[in-house]
C-alpha positions in Angstrom: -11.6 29.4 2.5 -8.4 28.2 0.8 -5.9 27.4 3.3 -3.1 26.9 0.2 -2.0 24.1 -2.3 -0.6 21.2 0.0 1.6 18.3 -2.2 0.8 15.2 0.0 3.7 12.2 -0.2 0.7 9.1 -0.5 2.3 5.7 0.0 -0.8 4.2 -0.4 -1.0 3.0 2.9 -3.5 4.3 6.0 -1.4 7.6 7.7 -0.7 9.4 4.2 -4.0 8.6 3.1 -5.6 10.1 6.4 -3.4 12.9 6.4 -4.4 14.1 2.5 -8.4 13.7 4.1 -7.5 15.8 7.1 -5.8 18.6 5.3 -8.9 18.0 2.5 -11.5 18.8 5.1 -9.4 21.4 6.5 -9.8 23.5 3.7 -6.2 22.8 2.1 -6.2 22.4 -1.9 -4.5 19.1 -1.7 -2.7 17.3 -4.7 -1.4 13.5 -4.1 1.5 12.4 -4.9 3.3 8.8 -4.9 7.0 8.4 -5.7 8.4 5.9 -7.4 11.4 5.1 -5.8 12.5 1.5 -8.1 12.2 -0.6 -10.4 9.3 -3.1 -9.5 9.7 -5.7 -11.9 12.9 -6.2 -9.9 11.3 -7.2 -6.7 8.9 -10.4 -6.5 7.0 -9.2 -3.8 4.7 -12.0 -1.7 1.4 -10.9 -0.9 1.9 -11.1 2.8 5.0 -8.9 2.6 4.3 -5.5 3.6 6.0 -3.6 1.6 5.7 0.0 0.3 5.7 1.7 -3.2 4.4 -1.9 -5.2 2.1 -1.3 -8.0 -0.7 -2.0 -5.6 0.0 0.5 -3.2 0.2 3.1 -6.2 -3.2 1.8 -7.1 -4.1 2.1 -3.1 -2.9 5.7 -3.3 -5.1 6.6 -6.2 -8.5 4.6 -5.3 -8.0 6.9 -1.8 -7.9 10.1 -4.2 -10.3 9.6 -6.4 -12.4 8.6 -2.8 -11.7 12.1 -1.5 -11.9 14.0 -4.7 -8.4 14.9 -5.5 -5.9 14.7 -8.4 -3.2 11.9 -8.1 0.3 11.8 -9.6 3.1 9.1 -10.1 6.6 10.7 -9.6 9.7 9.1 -11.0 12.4 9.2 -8.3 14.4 5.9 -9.1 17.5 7.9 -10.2 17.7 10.0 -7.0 16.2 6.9 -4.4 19.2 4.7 -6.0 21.9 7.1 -5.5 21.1 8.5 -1.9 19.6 5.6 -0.1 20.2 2.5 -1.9 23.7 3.5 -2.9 23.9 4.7 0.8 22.8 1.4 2.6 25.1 -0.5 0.7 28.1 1.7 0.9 27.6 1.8 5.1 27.6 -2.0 5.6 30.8 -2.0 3.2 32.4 0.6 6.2 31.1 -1.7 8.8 28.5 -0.2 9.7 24.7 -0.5 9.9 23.0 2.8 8.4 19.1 3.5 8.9 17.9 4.3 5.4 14.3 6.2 6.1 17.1 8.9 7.7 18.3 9.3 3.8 14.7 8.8 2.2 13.4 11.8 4.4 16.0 13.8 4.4 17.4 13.7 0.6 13.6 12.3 -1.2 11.0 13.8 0.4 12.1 17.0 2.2 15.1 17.8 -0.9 13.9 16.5 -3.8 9.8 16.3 -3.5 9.9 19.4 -1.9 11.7 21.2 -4.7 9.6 19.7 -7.0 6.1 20.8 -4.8 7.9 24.5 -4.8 8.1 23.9 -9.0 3.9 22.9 -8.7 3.3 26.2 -7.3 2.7 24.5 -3.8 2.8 26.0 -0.6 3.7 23.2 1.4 4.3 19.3 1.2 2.8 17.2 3.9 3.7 13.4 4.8 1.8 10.6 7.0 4.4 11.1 9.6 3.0 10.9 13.8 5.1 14.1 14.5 4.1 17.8 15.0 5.5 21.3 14.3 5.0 24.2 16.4 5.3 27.6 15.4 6.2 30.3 17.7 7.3 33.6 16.4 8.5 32.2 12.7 10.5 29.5 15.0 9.8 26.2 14.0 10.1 23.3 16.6 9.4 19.7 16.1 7.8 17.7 18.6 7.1 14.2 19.1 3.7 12.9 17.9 0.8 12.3 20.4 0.8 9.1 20.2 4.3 7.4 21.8 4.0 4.0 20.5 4.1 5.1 16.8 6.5 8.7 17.4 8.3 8.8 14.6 10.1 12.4 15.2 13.4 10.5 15.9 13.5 10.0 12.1 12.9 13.6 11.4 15.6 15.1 13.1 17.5 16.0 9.9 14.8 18.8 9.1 15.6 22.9 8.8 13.6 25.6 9.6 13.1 26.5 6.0 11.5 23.3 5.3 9.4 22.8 8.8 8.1 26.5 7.1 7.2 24.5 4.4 5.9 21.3 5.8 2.6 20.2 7.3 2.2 17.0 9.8 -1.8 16.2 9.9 -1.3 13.0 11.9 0.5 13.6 14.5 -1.9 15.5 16.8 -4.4 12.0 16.8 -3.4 8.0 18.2 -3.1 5.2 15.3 -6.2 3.9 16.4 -8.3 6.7 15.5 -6.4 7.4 12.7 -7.9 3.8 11.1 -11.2 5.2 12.4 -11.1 8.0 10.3 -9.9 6.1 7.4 -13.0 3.8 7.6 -15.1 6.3 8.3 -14.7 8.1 5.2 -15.1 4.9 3.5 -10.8 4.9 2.4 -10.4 0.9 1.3 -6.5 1.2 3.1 -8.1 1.6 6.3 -7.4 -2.0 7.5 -4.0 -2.2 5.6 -0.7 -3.4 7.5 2.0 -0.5 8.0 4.9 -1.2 5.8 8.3 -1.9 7.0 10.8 -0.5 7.7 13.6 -1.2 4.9 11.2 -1.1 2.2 13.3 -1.4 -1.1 14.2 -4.9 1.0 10.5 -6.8 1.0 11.4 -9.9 2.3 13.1 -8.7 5.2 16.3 -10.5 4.2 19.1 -7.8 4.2 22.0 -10.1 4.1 20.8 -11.6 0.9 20.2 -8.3 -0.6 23.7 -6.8 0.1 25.6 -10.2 -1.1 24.1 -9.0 -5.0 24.8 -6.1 -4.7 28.5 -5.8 -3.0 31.9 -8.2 -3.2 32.1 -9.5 0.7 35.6 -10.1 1.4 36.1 -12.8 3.8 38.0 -11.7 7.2 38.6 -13.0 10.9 36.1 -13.0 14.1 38.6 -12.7 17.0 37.8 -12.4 20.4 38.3 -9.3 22.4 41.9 -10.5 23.2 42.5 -10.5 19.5 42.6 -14.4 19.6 41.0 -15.5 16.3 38.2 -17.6 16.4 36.6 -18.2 13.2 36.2 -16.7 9.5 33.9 -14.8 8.3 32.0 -14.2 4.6 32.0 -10.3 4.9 31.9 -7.4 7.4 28.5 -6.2 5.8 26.8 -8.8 7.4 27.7 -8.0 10.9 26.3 -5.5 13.3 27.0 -4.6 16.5 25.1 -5.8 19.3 24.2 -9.2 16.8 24.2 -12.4 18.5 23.0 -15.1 16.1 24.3 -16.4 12.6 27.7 -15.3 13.5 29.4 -18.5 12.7 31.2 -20.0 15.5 30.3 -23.7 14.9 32.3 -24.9 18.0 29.9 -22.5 19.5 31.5 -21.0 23.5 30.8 -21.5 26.9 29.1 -18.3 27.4 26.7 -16.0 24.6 28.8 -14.1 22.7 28.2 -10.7 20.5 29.3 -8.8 18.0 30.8 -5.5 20.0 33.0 -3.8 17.3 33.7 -4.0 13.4 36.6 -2.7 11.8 36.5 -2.4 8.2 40.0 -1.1 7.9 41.3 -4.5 9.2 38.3 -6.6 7.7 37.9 -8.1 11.0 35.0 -8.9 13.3 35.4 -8.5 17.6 32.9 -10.4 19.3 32.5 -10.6 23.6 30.6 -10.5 26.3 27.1 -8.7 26.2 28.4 -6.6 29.3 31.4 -5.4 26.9 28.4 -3.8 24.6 27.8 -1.0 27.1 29.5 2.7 26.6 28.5 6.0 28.4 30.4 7.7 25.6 29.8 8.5 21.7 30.3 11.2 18.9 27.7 12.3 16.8 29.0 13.5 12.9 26.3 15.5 10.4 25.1 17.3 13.5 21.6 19.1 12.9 19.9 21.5 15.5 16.6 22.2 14.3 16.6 25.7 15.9 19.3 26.3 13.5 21.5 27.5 16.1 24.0 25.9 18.6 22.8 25.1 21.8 24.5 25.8 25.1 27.3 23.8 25.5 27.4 21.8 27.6 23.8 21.2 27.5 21.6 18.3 29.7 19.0 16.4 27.2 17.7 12.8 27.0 18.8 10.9 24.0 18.2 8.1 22.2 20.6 5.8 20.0 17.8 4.1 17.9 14.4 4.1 16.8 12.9 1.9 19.2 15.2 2.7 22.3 14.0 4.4 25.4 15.2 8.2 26.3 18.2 8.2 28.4 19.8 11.1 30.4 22.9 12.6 28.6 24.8 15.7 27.9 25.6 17.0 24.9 29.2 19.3 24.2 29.6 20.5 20.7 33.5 21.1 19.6 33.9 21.9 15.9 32.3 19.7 13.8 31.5 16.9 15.6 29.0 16.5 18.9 30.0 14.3 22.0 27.5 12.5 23.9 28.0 11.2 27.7 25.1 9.2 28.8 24.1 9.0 32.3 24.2 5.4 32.2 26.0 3.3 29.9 24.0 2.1 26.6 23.7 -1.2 25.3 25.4 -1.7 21.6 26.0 1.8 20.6 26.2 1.5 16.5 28.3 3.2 13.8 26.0 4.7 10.9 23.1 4.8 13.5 21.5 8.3 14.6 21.5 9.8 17.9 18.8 11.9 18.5 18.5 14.5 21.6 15.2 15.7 23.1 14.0 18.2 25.7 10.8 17.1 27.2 8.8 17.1 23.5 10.9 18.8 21.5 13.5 17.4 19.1 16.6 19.6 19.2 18.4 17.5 16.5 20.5 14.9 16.4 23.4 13.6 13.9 25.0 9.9 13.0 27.0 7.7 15.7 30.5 7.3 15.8 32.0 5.4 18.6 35.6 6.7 17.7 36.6 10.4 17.9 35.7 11.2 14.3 38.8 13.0 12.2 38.2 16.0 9.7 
């Protein structure tokens, strides 16, 4: 039986691939598709680099297809990857501060723009490789982390609406990455030994710093310490972050490790200090989403986290007008501007919205 026509996002690497054979042996009539999010010829990519969207993996992505016995399709989204996620990254680090750009791929590419054009296809849903997992109770949606933890990637999906999770599928995230390969080799898929891309993949070589200085005019500024005492120059806010310890510049070096624990773009100035001055109970969250699509109670006791990789910690959540402030149980280490903050109850993602560590003003 037809399940309905499925538009799977196909990277060309091992999850998306497995996830277009799942929902194919599932019965779903299941179309590939691969975006093209820039120009390649711009980006000399190494062979060891593992990147994502090359001309190989679009080659990857169609050997997979033709392997399961679906069509494949090349989508042009250069024009709208440019403007809402490269345009993005570079206009954060310019504000001082350090964005996380699969937050605007997922939220303006894939669930805006591919979705919109799946809908046009005469698709019932889009699907991706992500290890995360929707429940439906009652024509509620909730997200919930993927199965398995080390590879949960709900944190990055916290930006998604109930009309979309209505219109979204998530094969992946009911099996472990291990058996995920397993079923890629099984069914013969050649990507079933690839690396995983990374994460900033417009940025190949890993070198982010190099990327923004052709791309933005750095204007050179003071690192003071957190007297206000200058203590060196520096090239450019947009190649600071907070929490950073190395390449900062002090030649004379200090008697003690010192890191980066606030930037202030206003002032062009860089405030470095002691790792202990890095922890804060307190932040604000801006772009709030609930996935529920309602407000929760207020206050409200979840866990949190401030970045991908960090651990859940015990917070509460108050929501006044249109911002969200979040008071952690125990302080956090290098809370960062442009960063999300994500809040959980048990497995469910409630939502989250973008870090600011001053009261933001509307």
């Amino acid at each position: 039986m037809n399940r309905g026509k499925v538009v799977v996002a196909m990277s060309g690497g091992v999850d998306s691939s497995v996830a277009a054979l799942i929902l194919k042996q599932q019965g779903y009539d299941v179309v590939g598709v691969t975006m093209r999010l820039w120009g390649v010829e711009d980006h000399k990519v190494s062979p060891l680099n593992k990147s994502c969207c090359s001309l190989e993996d679009v080659q990857d992505a169609r050997r997979v297809c033709d392997k399961i016995g679906i069509p494949h399709y090349l989508l042009n989204f250069e024009r709208e990857f440019k403007t809402h996620v490269i345009d993005y990254f570079c206009q954060e680090y310019d504000r001082g501060r350090t964005p996380h750009p699969c937050l605007a791929c997922n939220d303006k590419i894939k669930f805006d723009f591919l979705l919109r054009r799946a809908m046009f296809l005469d698709a019932d849903y889009i699907a991706t490789g992500h290890y995360a997992r929707i429940n439906n109770n009652k024509d509620n949606f909730k997200l919930l982390k993927g199965v398995d933890s080390s590879k949960d990637q709900s944190y990055v999906l916290f930006t998604l609406k109930q009309e979309e999770l209505n219109k979204l599928l998530l094969p992946i995230g009911e099996y472990p990455k291990a058996e995920i390969r397993e079923l890629a080799a099984q069914a013969g898929l050649s990507v079933a030994d690839k690396p995983d891309s990374q994460d900033i993949c417009f940025i190949p070589d890993g070198d982010y710093r190099r990327f923004l200085a052709g791309k933005l005019k750095p204007k050179p500024g003071y690192i003071v310490d957190s007297n206000g005492a200058i203590v060196a120059e520096h090239p450019g806010i947009q190649f600071f972050t907070v929490g950073q310890r190395r390449n900062l510049g002090l030649n004379k070096g200090t008697p003690k490790p010192v890191y980066v624990i606030e930037i202030n773009p206003d002032i062009n100035q860089v405030t470095v200090g002691e790792e202990i001055q890095l922890y804060r109970h307190k932040l604000w969250a801006s772009a709030v989403n609930f996935i529920s699509g309602s407000l929760p109670d207020n206050p409200l006791e979840v866990t949190a986290k401030i970045r991908y990789k960090a651990t859940e910690a015990k917070a509460t959540i108050s929501y006044e007008k249109q911002f969200m402030e979040i008071y952690f149980e125990k302080p956090q280490r290098a809370i960062t501007p442009g960063q999300a903050v994500v809040f959980y109850k048990d497995e469910e993602v409630l939502g989250g919205g973008i870090i600011e560590t001053k009261l933001p003003h509307y």
